[in-house]
mmCIF file of the N, C-alpha and C atoms, coordinates in Angstrom:
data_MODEL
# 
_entry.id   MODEL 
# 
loop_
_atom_site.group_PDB 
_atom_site.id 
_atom_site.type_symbol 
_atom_site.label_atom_id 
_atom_site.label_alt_id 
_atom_site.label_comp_id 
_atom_site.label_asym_id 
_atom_site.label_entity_id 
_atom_site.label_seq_id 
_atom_site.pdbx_PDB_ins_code 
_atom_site.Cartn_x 
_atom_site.Cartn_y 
_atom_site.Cartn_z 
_atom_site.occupancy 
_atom_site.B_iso_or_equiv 
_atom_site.pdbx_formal_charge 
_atom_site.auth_seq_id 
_atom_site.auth_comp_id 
_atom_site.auth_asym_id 
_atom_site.auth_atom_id 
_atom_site.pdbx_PDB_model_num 
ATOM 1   N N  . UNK A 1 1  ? -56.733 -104.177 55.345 1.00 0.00 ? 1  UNK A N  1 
ATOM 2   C CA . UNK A 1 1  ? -56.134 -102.865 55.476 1.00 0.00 ? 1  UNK A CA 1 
ATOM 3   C C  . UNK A 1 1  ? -54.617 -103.016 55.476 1.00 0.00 ? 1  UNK A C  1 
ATOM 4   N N  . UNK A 1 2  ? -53.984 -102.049 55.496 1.00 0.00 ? 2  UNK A N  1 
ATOM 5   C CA . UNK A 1 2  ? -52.474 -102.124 55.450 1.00 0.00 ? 2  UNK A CA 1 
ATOM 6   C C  . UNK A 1 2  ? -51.897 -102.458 54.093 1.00 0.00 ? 2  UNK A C  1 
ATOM 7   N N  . UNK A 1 3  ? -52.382 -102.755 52.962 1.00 0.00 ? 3  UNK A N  1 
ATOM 8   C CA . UNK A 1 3  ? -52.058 -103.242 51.873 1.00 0.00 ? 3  UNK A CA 1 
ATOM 9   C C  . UNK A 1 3  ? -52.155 -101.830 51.243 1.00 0.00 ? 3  UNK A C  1 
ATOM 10  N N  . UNK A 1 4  ? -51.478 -101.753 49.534 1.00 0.00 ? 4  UNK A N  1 
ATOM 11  C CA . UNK A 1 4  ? -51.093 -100.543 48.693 1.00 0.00 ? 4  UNK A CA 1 
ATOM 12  C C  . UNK A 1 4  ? -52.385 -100.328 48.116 1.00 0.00 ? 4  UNK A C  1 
ATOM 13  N N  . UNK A 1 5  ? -52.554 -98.990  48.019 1.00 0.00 ? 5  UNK A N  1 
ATOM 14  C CA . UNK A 1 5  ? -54.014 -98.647  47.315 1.00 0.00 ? 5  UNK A CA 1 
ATOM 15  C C  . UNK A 1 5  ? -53.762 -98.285  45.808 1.00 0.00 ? 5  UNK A C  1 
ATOM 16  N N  . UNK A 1 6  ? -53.984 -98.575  45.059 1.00 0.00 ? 6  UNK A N  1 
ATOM 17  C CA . UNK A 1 6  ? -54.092 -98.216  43.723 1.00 0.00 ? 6  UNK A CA 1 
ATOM 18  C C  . UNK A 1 6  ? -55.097 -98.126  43.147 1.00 0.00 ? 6  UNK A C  1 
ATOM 19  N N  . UNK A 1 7  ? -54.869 -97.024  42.582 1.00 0.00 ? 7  UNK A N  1 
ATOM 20  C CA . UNK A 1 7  ? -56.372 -96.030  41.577 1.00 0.00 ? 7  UNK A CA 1 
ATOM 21  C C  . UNK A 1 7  ? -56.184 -97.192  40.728 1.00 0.00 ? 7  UNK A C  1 
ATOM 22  N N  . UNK A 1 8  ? -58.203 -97.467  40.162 1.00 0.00 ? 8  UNK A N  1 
ATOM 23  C CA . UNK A 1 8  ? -58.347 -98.739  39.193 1.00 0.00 ? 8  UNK A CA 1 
ATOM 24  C C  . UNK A 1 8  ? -59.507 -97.506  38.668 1.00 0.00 ? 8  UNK A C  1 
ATOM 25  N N  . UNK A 1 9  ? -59.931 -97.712  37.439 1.00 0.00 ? 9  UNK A N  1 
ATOM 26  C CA . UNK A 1 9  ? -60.837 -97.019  36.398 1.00 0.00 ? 9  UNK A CA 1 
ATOM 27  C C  . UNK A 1 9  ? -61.662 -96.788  37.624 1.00 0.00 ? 9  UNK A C  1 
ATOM 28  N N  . UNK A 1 10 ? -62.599 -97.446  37.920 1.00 0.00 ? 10 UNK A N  1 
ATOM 29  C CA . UNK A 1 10 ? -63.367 -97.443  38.450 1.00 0.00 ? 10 UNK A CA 1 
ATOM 30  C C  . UNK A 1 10 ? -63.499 -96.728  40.065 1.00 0.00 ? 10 UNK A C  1 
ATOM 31  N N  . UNK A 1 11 ? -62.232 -96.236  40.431 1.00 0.00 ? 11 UNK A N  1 
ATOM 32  C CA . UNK A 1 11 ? -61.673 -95.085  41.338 1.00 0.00 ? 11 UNK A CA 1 
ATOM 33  C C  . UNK A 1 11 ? -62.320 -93.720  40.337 1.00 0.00 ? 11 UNK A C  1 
ATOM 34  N N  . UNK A 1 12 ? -61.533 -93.697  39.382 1.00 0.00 ? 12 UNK A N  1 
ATOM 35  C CA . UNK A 1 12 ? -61.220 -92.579  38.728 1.00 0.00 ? 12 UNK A CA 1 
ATOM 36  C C  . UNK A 1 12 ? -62.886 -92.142  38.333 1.00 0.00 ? 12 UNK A C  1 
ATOM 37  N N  . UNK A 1 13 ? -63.687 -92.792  37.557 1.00 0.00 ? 13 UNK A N  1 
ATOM 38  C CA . UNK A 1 13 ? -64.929 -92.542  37.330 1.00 0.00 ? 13 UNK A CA 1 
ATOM 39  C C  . UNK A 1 13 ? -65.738 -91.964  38.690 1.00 0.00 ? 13 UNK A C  1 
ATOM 40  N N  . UNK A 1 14 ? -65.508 -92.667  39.855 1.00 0.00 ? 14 UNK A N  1 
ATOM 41  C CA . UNK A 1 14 ? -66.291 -92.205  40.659 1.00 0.00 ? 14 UNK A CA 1 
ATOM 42  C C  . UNK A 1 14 ? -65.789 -90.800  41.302 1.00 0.00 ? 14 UNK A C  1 
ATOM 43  N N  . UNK A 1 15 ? -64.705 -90.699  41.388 1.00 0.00 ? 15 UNK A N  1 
ATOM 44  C CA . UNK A 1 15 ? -64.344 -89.096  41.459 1.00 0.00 ? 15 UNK A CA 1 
ATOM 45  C C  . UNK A 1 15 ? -64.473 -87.784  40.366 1.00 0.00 ? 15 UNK A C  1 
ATOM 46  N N  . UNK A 1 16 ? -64.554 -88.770  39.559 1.00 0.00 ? 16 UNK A N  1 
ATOM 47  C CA . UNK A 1 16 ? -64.607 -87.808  38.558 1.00 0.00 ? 16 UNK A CA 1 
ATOM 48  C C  . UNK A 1 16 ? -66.284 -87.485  38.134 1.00 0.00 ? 16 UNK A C  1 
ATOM 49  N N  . UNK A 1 17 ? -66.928 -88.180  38.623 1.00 0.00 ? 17 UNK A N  1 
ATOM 50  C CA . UNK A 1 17 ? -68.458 -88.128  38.840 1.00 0.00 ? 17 UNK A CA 1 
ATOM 51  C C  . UNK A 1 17 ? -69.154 -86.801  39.994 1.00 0.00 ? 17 UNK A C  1 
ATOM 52  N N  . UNK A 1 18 ? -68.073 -87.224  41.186 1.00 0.00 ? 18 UNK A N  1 
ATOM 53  C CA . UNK A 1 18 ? -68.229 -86.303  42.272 1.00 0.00 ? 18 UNK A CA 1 
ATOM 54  C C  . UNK A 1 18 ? -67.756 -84.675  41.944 1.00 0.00 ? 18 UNK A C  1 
ATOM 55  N N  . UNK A 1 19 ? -66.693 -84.671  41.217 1.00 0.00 ? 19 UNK A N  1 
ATOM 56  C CA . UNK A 1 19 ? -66.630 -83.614  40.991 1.00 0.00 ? 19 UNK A CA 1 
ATOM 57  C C  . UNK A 1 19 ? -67.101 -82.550  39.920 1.00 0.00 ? 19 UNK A C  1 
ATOM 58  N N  . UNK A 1 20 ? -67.748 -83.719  38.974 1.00 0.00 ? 20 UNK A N  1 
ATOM 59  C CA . UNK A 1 20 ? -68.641 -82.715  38.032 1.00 0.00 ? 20 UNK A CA 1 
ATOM 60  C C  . UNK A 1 20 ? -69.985 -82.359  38.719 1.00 0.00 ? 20 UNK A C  1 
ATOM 61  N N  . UNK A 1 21 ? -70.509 -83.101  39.739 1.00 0.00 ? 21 UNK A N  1 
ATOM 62  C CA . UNK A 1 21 ? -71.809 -82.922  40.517 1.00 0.00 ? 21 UNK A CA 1 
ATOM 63  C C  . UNK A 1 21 ? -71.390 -81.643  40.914 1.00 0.00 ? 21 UNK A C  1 
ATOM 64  N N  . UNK A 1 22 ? -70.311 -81.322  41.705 1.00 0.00 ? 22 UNK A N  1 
ATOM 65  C CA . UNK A 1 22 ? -70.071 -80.877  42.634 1.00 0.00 ? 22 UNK A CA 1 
ATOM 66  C C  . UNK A 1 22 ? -69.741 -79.341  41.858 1.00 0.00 ? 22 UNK A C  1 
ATOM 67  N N  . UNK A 1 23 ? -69.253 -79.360  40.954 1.00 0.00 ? 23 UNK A N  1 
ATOM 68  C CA . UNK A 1 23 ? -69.063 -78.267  39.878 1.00 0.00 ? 23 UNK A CA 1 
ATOM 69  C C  . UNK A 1 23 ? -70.441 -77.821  39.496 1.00 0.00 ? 23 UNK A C  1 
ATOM 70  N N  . UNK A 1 24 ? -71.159 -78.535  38.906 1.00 0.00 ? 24 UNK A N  1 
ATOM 71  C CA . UNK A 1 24 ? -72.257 -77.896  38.512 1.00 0.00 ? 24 UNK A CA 1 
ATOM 72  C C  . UNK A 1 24 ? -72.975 -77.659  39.729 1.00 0.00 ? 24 UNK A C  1 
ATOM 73  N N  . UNK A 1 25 ? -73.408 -78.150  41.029 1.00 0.00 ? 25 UNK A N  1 
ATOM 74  C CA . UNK A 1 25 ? -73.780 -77.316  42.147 1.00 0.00 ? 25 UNK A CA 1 
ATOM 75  C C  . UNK A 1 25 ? -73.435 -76.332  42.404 1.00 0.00 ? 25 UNK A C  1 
ATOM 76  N N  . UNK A 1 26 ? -71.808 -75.878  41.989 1.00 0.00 ? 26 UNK A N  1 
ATOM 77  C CA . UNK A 1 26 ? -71.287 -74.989  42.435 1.00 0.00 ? 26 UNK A CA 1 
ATOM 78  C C  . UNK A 1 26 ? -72.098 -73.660  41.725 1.00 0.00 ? 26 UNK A C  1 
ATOM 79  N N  . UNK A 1 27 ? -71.663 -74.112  40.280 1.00 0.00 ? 27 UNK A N  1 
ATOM 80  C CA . UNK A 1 27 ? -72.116 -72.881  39.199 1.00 0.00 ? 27 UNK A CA 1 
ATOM 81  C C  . UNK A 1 27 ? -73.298 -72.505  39.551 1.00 0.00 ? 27 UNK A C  1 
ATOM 82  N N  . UNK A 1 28 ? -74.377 -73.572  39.681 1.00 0.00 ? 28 UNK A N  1 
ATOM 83  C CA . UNK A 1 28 ? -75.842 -73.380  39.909 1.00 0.00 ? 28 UNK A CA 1 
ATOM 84  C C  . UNK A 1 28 ? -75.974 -72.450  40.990 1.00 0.00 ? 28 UNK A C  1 
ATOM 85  N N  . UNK A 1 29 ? -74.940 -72.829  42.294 1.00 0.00 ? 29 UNK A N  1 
ATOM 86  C CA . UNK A 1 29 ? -75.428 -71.695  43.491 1.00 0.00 ? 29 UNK A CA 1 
ATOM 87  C C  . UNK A 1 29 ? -75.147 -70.661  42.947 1.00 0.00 ? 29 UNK A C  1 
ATOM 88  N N  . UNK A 1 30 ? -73.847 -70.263  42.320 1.00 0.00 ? 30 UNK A N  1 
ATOM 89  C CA . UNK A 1 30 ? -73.321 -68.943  41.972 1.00 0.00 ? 30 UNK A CA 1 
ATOM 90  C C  . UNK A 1 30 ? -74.372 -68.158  40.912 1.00 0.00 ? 30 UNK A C  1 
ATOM 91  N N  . UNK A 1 31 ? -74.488 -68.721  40.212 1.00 0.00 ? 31 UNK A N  1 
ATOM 92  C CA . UNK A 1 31 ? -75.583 -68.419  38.802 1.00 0.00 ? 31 UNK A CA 1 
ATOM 93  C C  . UNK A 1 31 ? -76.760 -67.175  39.960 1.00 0.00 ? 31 UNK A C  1 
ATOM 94  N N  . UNK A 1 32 ? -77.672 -68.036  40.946 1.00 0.00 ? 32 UNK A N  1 
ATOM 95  C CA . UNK A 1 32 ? -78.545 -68.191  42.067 1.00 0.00 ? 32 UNK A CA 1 
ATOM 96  C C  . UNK A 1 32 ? -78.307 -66.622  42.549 1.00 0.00 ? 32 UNK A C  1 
ATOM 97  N N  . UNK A 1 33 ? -76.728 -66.881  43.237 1.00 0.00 ? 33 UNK A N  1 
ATOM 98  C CA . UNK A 1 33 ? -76.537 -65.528  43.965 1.00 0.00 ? 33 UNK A CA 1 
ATOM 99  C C  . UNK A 1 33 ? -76.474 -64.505  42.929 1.00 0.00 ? 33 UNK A C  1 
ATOM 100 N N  . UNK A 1 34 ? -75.664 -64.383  41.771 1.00 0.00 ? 34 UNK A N  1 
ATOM 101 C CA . UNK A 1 34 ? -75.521 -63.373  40.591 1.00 0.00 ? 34 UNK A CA 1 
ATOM 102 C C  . UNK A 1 34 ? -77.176 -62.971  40.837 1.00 0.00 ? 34 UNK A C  1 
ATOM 103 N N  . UNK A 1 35 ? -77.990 -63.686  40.832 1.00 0.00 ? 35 UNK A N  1 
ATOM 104 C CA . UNK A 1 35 ? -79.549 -63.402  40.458 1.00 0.00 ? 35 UNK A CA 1 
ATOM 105 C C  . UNK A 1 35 ? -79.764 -62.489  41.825 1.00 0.00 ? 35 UNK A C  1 
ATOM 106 N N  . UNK A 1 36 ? -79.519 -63.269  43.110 1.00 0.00 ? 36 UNK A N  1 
ATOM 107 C CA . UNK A 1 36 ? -79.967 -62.175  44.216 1.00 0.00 ? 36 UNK A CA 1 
ATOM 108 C C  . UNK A 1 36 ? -79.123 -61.006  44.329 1.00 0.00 ? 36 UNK A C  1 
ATOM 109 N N  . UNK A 1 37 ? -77.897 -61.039  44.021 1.00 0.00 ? 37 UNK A N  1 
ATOM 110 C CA . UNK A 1 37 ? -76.884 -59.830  44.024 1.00 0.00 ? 37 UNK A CA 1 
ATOM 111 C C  . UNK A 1 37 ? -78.306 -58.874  43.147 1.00 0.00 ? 37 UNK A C  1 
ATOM 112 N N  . UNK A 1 38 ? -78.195 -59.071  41.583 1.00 0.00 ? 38 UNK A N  1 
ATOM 113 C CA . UNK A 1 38 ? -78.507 -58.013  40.978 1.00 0.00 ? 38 UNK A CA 1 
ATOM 114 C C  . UNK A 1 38 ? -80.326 -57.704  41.525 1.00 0.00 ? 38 UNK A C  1 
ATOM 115 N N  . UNK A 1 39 ? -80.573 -58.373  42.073 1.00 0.00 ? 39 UNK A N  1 
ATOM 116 C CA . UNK A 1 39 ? -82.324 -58.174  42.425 1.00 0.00 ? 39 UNK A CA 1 
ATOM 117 C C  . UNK A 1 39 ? -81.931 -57.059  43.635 1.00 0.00 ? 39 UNK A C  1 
ATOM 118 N N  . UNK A 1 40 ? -81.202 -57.547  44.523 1.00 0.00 ? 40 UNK A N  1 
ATOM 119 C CA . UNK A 1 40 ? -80.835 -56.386  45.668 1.00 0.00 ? 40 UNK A CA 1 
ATOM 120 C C  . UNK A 1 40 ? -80.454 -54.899  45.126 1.00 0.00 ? 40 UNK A C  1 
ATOM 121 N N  . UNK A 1 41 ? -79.669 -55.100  43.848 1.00 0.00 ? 41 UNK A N  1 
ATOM 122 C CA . UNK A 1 41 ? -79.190 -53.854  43.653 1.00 0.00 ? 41 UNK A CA 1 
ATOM 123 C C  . UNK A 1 41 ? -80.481 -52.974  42.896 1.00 0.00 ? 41 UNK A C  1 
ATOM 124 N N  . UNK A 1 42 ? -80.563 -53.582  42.825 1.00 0.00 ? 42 UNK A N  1 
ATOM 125 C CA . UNK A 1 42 ? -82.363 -52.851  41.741 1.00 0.00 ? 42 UNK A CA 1 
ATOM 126 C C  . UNK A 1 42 ? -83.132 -52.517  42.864 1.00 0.00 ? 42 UNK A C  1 
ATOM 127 N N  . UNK A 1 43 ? -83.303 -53.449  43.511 1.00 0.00 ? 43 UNK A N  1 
ATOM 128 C CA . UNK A 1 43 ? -83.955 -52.692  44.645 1.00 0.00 ? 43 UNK A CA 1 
ATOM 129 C C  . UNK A 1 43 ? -83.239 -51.332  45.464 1.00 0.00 ? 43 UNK A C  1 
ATOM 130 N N  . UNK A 1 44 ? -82.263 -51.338  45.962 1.00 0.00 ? 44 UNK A N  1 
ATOM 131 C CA . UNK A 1 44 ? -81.336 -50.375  46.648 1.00 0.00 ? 44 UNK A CA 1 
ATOM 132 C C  . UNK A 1 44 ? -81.215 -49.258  45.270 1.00 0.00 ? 44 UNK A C  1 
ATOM 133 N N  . UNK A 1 45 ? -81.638 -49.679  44.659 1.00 0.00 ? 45 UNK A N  1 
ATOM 134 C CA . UNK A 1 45 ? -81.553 -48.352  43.113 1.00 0.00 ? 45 UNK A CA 1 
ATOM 135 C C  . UNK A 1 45 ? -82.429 -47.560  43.541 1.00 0.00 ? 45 UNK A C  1 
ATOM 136 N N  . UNK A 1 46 ? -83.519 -48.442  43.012 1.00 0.00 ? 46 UNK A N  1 
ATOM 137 C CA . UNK A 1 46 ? -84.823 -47.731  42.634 1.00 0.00 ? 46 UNK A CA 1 
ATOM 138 C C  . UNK A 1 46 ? -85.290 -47.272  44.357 1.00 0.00 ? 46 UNK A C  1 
ATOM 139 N N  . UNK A 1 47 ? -85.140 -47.724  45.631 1.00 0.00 ? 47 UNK A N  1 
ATOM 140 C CA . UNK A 1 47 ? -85.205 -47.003  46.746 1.00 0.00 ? 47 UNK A CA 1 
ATOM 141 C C  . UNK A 1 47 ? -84.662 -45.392  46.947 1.00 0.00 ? 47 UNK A C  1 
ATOM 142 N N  . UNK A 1 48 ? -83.459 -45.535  46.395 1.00 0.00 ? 48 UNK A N  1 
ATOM 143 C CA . UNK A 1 48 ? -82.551 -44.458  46.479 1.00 0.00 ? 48 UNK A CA 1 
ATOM 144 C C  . UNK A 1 48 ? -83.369 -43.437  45.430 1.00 0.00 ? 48 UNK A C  1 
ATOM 145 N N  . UNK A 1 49 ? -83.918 -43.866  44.456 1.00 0.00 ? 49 UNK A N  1 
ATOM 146 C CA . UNK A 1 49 ? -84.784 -43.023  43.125 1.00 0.00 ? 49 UNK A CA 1 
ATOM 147 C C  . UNK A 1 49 ? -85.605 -41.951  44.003 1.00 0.00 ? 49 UNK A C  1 
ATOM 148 N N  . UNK A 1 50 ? -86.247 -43.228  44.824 1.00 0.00 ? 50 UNK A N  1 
ATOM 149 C CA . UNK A 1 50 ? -87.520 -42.919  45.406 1.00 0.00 ? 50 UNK A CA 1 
ATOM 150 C C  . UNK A 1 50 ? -87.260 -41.390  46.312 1.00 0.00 ? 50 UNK A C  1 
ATOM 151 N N  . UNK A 1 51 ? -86.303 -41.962  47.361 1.00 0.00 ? 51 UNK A N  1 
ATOM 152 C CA . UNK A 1 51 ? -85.735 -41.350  48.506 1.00 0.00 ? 51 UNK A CA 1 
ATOM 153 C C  . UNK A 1 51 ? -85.849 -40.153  47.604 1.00 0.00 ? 51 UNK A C  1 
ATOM 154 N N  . UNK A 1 52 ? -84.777 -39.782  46.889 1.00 0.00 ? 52 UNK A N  1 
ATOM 155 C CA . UNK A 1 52 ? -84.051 -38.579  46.249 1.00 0.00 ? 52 UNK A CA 1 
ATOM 156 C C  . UNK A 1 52 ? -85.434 -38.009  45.477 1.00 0.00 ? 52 UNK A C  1 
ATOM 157 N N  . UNK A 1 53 ? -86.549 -38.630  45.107 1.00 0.00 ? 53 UNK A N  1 
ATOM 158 C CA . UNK A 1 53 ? -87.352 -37.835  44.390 1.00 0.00 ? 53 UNK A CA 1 
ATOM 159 C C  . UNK A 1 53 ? -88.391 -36.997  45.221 1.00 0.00 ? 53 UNK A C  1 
ATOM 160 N N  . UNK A 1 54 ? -88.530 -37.466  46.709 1.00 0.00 ? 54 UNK A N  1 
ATOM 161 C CA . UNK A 1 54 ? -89.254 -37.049  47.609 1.00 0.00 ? 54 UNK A CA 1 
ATOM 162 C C  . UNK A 1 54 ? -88.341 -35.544  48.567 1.00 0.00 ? 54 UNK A C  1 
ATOM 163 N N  . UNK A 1 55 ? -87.414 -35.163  48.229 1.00 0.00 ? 55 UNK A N  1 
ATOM 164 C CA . UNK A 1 55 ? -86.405 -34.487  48.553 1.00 0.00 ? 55 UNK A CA 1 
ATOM 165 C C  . UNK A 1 55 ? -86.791 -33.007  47.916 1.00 0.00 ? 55 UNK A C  1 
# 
């Protein structure tokens, strides 16, 4: 310890590994929620259809 750290390829690959994982997890959750966002809203639609047609 105490000695200079210097990035060697083999730094760089492994971060750069982590962060494409970490990217495409990301997208994947987001993708995920886009899907539950619009399932909620269809539901809260077609409730509101309902509601208003019983009126």
């Amino acid at each position: 310890m105490g000695g200079r750290f210097t990035w060697t390829l083999l730094h760089t690959e492994a971060l750069q590994s982590l962060a494409a994982d970490s990217y495409a997890d990301f997208l994947r959750r987001s993708q995920e929620e886009q899907r539950m966002a619009a399932a909620f809203y269809r539901a809260v639609r077609e409730a509101a259809r309902a509601g208003s047609s019983r009126s």
